[in-house]
Rosetta silent file (secondary structure, phi, psi, omega in degrees, C-alpha in Angstrom):
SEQUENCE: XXXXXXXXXXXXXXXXXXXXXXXXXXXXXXXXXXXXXXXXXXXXXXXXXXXXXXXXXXXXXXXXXXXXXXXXXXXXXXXXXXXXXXXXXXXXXXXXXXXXXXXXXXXXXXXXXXXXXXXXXXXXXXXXXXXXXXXXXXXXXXXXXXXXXXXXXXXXXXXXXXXXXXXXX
SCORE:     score description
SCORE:     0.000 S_00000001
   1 L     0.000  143.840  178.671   96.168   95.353  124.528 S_00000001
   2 L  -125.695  171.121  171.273   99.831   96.910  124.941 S_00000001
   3 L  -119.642  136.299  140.731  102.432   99.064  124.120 S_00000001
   4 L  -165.531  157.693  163.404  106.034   98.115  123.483 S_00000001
   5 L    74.761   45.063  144.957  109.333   99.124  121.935 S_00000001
   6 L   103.120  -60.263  175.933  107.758  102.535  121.529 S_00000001
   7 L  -123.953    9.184 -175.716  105.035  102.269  118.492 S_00000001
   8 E   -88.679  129.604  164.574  104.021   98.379  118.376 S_00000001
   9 E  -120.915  120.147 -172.362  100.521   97.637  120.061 S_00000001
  10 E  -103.465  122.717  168.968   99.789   93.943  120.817 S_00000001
  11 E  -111.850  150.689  173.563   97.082   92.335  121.750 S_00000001
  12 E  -143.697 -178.769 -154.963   97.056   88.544  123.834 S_00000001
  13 E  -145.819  178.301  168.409   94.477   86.635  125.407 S_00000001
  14 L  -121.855  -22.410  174.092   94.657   84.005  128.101 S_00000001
  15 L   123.543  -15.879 -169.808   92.179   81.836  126.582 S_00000001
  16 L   118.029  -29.179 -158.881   89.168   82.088  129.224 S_00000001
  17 L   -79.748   94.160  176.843   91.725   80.424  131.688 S_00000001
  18 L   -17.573  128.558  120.821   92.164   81.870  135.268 S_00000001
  19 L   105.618   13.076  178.855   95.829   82.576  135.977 S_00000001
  20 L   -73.871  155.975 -178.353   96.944   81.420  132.707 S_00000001
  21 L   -76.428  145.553  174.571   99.877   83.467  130.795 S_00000001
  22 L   -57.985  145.260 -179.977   99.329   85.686  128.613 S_00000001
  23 E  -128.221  146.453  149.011  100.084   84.747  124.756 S_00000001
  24 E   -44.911  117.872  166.048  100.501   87.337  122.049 S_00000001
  25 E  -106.198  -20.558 -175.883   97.778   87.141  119.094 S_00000001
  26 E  -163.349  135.807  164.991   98.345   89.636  117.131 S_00000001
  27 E  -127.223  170.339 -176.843  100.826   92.963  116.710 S_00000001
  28 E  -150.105  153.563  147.617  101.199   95.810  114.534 S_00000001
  29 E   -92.847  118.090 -161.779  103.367   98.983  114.146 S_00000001
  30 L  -108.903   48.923  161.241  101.129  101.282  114.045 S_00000001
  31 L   -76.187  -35.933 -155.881  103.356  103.812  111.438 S_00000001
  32 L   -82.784    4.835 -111.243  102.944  101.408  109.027 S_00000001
  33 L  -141.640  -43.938 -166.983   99.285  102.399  109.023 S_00000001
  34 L  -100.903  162.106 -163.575  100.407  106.129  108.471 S_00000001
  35 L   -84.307  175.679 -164.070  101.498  108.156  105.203 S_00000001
  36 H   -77.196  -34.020  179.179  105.273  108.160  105.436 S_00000001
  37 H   -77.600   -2.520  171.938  105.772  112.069  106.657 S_00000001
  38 H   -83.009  -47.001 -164.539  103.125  111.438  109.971 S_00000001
  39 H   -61.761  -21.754 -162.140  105.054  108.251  110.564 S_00000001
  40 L   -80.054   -6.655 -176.938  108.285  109.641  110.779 S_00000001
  41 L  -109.044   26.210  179.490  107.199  112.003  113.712 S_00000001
  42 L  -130.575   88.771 -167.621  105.136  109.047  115.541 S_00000001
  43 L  -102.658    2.290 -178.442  108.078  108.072  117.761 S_00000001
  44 L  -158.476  167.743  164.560  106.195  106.519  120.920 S_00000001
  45 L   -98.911  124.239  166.785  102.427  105.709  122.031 S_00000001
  46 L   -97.821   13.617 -153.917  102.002  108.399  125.253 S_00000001
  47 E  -167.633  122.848  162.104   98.490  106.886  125.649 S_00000001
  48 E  -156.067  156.168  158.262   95.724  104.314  124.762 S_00000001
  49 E  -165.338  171.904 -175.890   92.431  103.144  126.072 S_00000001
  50 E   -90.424  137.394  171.107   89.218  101.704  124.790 S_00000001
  51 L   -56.765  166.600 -164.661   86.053  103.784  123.589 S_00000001
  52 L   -69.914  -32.971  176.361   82.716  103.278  124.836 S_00000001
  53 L   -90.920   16.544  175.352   82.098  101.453  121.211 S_00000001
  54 L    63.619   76.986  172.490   84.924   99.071  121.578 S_00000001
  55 L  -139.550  151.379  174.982   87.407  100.683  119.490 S_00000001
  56 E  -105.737  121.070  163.888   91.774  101.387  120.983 S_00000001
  57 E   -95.945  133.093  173.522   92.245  104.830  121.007 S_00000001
  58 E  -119.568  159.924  172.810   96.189  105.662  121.095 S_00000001
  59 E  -133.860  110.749  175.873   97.369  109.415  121.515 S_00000001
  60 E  -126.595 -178.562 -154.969  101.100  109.717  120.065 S_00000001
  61 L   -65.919  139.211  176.578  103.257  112.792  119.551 S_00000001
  62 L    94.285  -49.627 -106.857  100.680  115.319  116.507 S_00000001
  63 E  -165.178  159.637  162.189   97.985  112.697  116.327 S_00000001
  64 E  -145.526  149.137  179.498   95.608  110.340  118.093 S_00000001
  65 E  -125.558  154.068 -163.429   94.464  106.968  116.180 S_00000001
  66 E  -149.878  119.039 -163.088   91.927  104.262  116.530 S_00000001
  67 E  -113.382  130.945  158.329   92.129  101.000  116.034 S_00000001
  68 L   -78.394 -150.337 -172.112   89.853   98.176  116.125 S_00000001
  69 L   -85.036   -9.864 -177.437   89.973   95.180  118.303 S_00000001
  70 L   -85.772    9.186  163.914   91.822   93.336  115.270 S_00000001
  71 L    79.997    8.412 -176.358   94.423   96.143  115.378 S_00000001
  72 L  -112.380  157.387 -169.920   93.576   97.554  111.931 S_00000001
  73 E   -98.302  117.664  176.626   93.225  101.387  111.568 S_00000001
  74 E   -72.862  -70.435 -165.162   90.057  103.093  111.490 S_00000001
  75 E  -152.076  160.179  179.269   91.290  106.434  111.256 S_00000001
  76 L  -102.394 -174.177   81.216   94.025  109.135  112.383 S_00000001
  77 L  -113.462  157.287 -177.954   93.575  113.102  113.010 S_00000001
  78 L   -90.806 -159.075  146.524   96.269  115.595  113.291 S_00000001
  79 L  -171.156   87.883  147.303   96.664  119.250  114.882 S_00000001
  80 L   -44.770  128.634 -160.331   99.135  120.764  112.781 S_00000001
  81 L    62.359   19.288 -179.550  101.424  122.732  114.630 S_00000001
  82 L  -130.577  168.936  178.172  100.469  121.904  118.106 S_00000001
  83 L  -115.477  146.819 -173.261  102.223  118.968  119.985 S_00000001
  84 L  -123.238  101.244  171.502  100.026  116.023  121.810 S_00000001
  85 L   -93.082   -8.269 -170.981  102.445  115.057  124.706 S_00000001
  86 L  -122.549 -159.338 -171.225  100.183  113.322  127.399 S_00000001
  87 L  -103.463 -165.295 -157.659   97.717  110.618  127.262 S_00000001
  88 L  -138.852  169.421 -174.642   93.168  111.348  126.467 S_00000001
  89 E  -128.045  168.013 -177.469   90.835  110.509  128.784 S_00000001
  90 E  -147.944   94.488 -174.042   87.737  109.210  127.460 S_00000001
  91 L   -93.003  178.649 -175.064   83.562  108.914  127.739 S_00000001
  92 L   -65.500  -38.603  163.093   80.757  107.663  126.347 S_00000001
  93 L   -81.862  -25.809 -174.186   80.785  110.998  123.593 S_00000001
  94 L  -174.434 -163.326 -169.565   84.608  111.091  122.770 S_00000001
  95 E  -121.941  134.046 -164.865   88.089  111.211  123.141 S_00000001
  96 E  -121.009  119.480 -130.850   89.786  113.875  124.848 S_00000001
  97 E  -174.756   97.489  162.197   93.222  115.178  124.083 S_00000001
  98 E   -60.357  102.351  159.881   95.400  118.154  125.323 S_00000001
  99 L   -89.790 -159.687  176.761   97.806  119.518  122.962 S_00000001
 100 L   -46.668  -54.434 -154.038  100.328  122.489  123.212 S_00000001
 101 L  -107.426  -24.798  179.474   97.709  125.009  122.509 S_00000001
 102 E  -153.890  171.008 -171.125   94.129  123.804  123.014 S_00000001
 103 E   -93.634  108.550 -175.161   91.671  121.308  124.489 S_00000001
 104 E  -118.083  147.653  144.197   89.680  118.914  122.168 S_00000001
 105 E   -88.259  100.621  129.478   86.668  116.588  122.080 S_00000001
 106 L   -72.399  120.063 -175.836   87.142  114.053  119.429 S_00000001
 107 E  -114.497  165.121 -167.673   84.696  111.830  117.860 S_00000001
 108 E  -119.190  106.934 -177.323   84.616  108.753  115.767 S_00000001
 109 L   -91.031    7.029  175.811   81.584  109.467  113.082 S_00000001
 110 L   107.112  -22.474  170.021   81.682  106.008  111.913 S_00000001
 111 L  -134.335   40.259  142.865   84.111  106.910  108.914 S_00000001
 112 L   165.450  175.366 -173.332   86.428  109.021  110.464 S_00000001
 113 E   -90.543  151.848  179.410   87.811  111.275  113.752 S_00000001
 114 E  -158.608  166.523 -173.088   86.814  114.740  113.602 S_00000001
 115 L  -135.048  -23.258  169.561   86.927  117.506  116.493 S_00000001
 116 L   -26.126  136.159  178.263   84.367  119.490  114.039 S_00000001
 117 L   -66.139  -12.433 -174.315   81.236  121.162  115.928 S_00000001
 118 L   -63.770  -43.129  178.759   79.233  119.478  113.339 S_00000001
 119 L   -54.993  -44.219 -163.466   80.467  116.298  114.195 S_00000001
 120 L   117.371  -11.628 -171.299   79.767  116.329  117.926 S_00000001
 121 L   -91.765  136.919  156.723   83.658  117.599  118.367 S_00000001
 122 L  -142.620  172.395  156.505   84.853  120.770  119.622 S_00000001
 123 L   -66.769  126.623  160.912   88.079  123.283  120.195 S_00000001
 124 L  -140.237  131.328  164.645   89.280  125.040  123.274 S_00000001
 125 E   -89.244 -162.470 -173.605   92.760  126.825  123.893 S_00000001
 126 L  -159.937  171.670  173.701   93.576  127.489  127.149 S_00000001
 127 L  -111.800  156.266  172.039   96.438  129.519  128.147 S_00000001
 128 L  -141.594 -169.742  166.543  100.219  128.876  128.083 S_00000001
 129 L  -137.671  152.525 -164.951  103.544  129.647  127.355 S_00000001
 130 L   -23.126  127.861  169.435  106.039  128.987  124.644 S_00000001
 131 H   -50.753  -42.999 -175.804  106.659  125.173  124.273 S_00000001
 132 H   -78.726  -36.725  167.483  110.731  125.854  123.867 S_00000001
 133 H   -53.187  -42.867  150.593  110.399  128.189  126.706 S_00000001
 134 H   -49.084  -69.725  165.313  108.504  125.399  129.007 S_00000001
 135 L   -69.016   21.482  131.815  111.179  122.831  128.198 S_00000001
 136 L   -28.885  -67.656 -163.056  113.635  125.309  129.364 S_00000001
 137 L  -101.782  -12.568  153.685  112.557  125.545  132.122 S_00000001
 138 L   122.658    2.122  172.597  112.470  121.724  132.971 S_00000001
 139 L   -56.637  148.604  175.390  108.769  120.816  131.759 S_00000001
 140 L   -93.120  -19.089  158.079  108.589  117.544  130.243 S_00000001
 141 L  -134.318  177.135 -139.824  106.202  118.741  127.775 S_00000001
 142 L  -117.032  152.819 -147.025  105.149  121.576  125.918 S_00000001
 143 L    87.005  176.484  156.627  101.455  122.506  126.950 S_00000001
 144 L   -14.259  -67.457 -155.800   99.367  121.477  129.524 S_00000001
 145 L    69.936   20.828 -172.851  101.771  118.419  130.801 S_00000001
 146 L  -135.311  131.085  175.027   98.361  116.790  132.317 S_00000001
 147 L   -95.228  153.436  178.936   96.271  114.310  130.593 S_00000001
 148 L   -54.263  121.805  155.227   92.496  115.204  130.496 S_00000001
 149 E  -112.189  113.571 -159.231   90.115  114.193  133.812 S_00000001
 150 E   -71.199  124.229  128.374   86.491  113.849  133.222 S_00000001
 151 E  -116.738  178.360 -159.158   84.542  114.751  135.859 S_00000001
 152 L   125.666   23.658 -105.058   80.746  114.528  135.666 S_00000001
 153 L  -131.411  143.753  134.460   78.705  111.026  135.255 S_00000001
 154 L    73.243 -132.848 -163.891   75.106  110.014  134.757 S_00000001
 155 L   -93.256  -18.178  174.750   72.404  112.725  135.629 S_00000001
 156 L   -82.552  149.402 -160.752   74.720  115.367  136.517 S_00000001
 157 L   -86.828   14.018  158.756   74.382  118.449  134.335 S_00000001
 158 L   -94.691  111.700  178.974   78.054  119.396  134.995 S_00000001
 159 L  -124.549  107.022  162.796   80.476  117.212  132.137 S_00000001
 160 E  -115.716  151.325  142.454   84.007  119.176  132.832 S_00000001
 161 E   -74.036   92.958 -175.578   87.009  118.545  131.413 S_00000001
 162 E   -76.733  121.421  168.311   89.583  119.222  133.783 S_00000001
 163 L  -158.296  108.494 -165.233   93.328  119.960  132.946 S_00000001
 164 L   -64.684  118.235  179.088   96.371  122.295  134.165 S_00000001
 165 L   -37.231  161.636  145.774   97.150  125.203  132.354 S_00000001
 166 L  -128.929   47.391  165.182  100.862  126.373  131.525 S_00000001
 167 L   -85.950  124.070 -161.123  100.842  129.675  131.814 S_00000001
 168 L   -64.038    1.898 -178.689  103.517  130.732  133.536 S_00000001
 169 L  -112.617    0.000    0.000  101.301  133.865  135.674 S_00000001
């Protein structure tokens, strides 16, 4: 699976065959997927990788989406009013996804993404400083600027999310 010419994801195969070229099988845009006022602000893929349950997670700017392996769209979620500029890290419980203002767990409940505690999801801010103020100042994005790093595996009883603040103190 790929990215190119900003919101098209592709998948190709080689066939089974050592060192053979890659062929395209199948692509999508995946705006066309979205109601028409999400699509118009879902101008690039910053991000994608596969879930533990064999699903493509992408993270573009507002939103992160999930695709199966056939490329058709499970589900979206938003964060209204925050911006999602970097790419998610991902475990065996979710999807993980820095916006402007806070720190998420997402999960896939089998019929849709949710960050709800109910769910298995949760909310964290963190602190920062105005997004127009950060790109100001020469940031490339508003937030964090860090995609999420898991550290944590297996039997240890430490699962952190790791990511760099913006606060400018």
């Amino acid at each position: 699976y790929a990215v190119y010419g900003g919101v098209n994801v592709l998948k190709s195969t080689d066939g089974g065959i050592l060192n053979a070229p890659l062929r395209v099988v199948k692509t999508v845009n995946i705006t066309d997927a979205l109601p028409a006022d999400l699509a118009k602000s879902v101008t690039r893929v910053l991000g994608l990788g596969m879930t533990y349950d064999g699903y493509i997670a992408i993270a573009a700017p507002g939103m992160v989406a999930l695709l199966d392996r056939d490329l058709k769209m499970k589900g979206y979620i938003t964060f209204p009013g925050e911006h999602v500029d970097n790419s998610i890290a991902i475990d065996e419980s979710g999807i993980f996804v820095v916006s402007s203002e806070n720190m998420y767990k997402v999960v896939w409940t089998g019929e849709k993404l949710s960050y709800a505690e109910s769910d298995g999801g949760w909310v964290s801010p963190y602190d920062t400083m105005d997004g127009e103020k950060a790109v100001a100042l020469g940031a490339l994005s508003r937030g964090s600027g860090t995609t999420p790093t898991l550290m944590g595996f297996g039997n240890d009883e430490d699962k952190l999310v790791l990511i760099a603040d913006a606060d400018e103190n």
